[in-house]
C-alpha positions as CSV (number, residue, x, y, z in Angstrom):
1,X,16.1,-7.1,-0.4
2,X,17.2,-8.7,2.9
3,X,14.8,-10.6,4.8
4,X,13.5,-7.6,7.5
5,X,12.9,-5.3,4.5
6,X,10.9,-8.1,3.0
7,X,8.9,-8.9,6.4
8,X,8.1,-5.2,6.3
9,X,7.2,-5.1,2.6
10,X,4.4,-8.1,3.2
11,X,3.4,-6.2,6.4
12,X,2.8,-2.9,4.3
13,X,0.9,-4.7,1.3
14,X,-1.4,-6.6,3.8
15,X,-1.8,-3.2,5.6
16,X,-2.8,-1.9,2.0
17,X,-5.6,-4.6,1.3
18,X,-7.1,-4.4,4.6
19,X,-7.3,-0.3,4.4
20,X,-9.0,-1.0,1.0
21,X,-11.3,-3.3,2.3
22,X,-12.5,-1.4,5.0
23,X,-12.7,2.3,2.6
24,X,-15.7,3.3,0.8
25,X,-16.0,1.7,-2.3
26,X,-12.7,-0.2,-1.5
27,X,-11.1,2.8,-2.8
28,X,-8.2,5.4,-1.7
29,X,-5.6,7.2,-2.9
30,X,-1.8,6.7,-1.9
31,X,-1.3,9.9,1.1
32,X,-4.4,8.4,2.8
33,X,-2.6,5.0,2.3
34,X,0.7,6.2,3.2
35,X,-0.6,8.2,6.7
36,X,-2.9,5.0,7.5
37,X,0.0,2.6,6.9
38,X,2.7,5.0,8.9
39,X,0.1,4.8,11.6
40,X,0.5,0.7,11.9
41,X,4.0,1.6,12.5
42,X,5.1,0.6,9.6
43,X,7.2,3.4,8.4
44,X,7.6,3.8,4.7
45,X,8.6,6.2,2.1
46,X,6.2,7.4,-0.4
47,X,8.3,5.4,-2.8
48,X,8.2,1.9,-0.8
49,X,4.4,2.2,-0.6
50,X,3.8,3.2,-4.7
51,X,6.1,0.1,-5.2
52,X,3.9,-2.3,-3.2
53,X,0.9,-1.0,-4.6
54,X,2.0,-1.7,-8.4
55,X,3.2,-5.4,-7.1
56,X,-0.4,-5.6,-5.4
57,X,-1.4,-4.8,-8.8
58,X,0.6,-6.6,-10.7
59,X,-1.0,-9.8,-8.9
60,X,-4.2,-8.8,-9.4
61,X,-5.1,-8.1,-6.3
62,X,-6.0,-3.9,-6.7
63,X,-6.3,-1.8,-9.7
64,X,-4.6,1.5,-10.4
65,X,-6.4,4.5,-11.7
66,X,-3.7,7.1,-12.4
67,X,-5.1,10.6,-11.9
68,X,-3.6,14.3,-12.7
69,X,-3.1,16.4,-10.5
């Protein structure tokens, strides 16, 4: 990852935390995530925003809840 895709990465995931902290229940799913985010201007593919979300995870920071659908 080169150093602007990495800037944006730590953009999006503090972008994702502060959307959480401000939702009901400090919950939301990833389209409400992805259209907040996209509306900071940080444009991002589904994809990019599902892979920040498990490394958020991953650090313990937010937990996943898989639904179907």
């Amino acid at each position: 990852m080169n150093p602007y895709q990495e800037h944006n990465s730590r953009h999006r995931r503090l972008s994702i935390l502060r959307v959480l902290s401000e939702s009901a229940e400090y919950k939301a799913n990833d389209s409400l995530l992805s259209m907040v985010v996209n509306e900071f201007g940080i444009v991002s593919t589904r994809d990019q925003l599902r892979t920040d979300i498990t490394w958020l995870a991953g650090q313990g920071f937010v937990t996943v809840k898989e639904t179907a659908g």
